[in-house]
N, C-alpha and C positions, 0 to 999 in steps of 0.2 A: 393238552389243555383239558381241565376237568371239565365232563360233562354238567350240561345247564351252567356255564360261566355268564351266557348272553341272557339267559331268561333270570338269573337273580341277580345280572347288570353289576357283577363284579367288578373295581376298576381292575387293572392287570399291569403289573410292575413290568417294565423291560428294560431288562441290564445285557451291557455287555462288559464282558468280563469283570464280573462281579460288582458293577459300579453301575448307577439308575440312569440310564439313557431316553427311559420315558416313560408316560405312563398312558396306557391302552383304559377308555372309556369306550364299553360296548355297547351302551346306549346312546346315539346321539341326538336324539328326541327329550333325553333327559336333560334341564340345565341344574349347572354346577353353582352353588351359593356363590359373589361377587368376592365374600373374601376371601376361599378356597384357591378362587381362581389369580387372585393378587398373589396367595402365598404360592403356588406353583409357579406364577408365571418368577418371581422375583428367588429365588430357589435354582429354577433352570437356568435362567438370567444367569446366578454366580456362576454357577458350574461350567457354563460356554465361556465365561469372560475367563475363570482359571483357566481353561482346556488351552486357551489362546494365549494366554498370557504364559503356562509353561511350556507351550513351544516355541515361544516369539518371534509368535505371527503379527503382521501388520496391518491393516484396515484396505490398506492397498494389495498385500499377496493376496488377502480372502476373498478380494471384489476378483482379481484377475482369476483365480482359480475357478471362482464361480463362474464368468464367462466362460472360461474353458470347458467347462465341462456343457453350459449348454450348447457352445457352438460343435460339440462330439454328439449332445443327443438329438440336434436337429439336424445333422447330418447324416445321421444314422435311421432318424425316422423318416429322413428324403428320399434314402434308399429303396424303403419299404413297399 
Protein backbone atom coordinates (compact mmCIF):
# COMPACT_ATOMS: atom_id res chain seq x y z
CA UNK A 1 0.00 0.00 0.00
CA UNK A 2 1.58 3.41 -0.82
CA UNK A 3 2.61 5.29 1.89
CA UNK A 4 0.25 8.47 3.24
CA UNK A 5 -2.90 6.33 1.43
CA UNK A 6 -4.90 7.34 4.93
CA UNK A 7 -3.68 10.90 5.36
CA UNK A 8 -4.56 12.09 1.65
CA UNK A 9 -7.95 9.61 2.22
CA UNK A 10 -7.35 7.77 -0.97
CA UNK A 11 -10.47 5.52 -1.69
CA UNK A 12 -8.82 2.06 -2.43
CA UNK A 13 -10.13 -0.32 -5.33
CA UNK A 14 -10.44 -3.97 -4.17
CA UNK A 15 -10.56 -6.60 -6.71
CA UNK A 16 -10.36 -10.04 -6.85
CA UNK A 17 -9.29 -11.50 -9.65
CA UNK A 18 -9.29 -8.86 -11.59
CA UNK A 19 -12.84 -7.76 -11.12
CA UNK A 20 -13.96 -4.74 -8.18
CA UNK A 21 -15.09 -6.60 -5.21
CA UNK A 22 -15.10 -3.22 -3.26
CA UNK A 23 -14.03 -0.28 -2.45
CA UNK A 24 -11.80 0.73 0.73
CA UNK A 25 -12.73 4.50 2.12
CA UNK A 26 -9.88 5.28 4.64
CA UNK A 27 -11.60 7.94 6.22
CA UNK A 28 -14.54 7.13 7.88
CA UNK A 29 -15.17 10.56 9.62
CA UNK A 30 -15.34 11.76 6.05
CA UNK A 31 -19.00 11.46 4.39
CA UNK A 32 -19.49 10.58 0.97
CA UNK A 33 -21.96 13.06 -1.35
CA UNK A 34 -25.71 11.11 -1.27
CA UNK A 35 -25.49 10.59 -4.98
CA UNK A 36 -21.91 8.98 -4.91
CA UNK A 37 -23.28 6.77 -2.49
CA UNK A 38 -26.77 5.85 -4.71
CA UNK A 39 -24.27 5.28 -7.62
CA UNK A 40 -22.04 2.74 -5.68
CA UNK A 41 -24.69 1.24 -3.79
CA UNK A 42 -26.93 0.49 -7.26
CA UNK A 43 -23.40 -0.59 -9.32
CA UNK A 44 -22.72 -3.21 -6.40
CA UNK A 45 -26.27 -4.02 -6.19
CA UNK A 46 -25.87 -5.31 -10.11
CA UNK A 47 -22.80 -7.09 -9.83
CA UNK A 48 -24.16 -9.35 -6.61
CA UNK A 49 -27.58 -9.81 -8.43
CA UNK A 50 -25.18 -11.17 -11.69
CA UNK A 51 -22.76 -13.19 -9.33
CA UNK A 52 -26.08 -14.90 -8.24
CA UNK A 53 -27.83 -15.17 -11.07
CA UNK A 54 -24.67 -16.84 -12.96
CA UNK A 55 -24.58 -19.43 -10.51
CA UNK A 56 -28.10 -19.97 -9.97
CA UNK A 57 -28.33 -19.45 -6.82
CA UNK A 58 -31.75 -19.12 -4.94
CA UNK A 59 -32.89 -16.63 -2.29
CA UNK A 60 -33.32 -19.93 -0.21
CA UNK A 61 -29.63 -21.68 -0.94
CA UNK A 62 -28.14 -17.96 0.20
CA UNK A 63 -30.31 -17.54 3.44
CA UNK A 64 -29.26 -21.55 4.33
CA UNK A 65 -25.74 -21.07 3.61
CA UNK A 66 -25.68 -17.87 5.44
CA UNK A 67 -27.05 -19.79 8.66
CA UNK A 68 -24.40 -22.13 8.20
CA UNK A 69 -21.89 -20.50 8.30
CA UNK A 70 -22.93 -18.43 11.43
CA UNK A 71 -24.00 -21.39 13.25
CA UNK A 72 -19.77 -22.58 12.35
CA UNK A 73 -18.70 -19.15 13.63
CA UNK A 74 -20.59 -19.24 16.93
CA UNK A 75 -19.54 -22.52 17.50
CA UNK A 76 -16.23 -21.86 17.10
CA UNK A 77 -16.06 -18.70 19.03
CA UNK A 78 -17.92 -21.00 21.99
CA UNK A 79 -14.79 -22.93 21.99
CA UNK A 80 -12.64 -20.02 22.65
Amino acid sequence: MPQGCYERRIPILVTRRGRLAGIFFPSPEATLPIELKRELFAVLSAEVARQISKRGLTEEEILADFRSWRTKRREASSRR
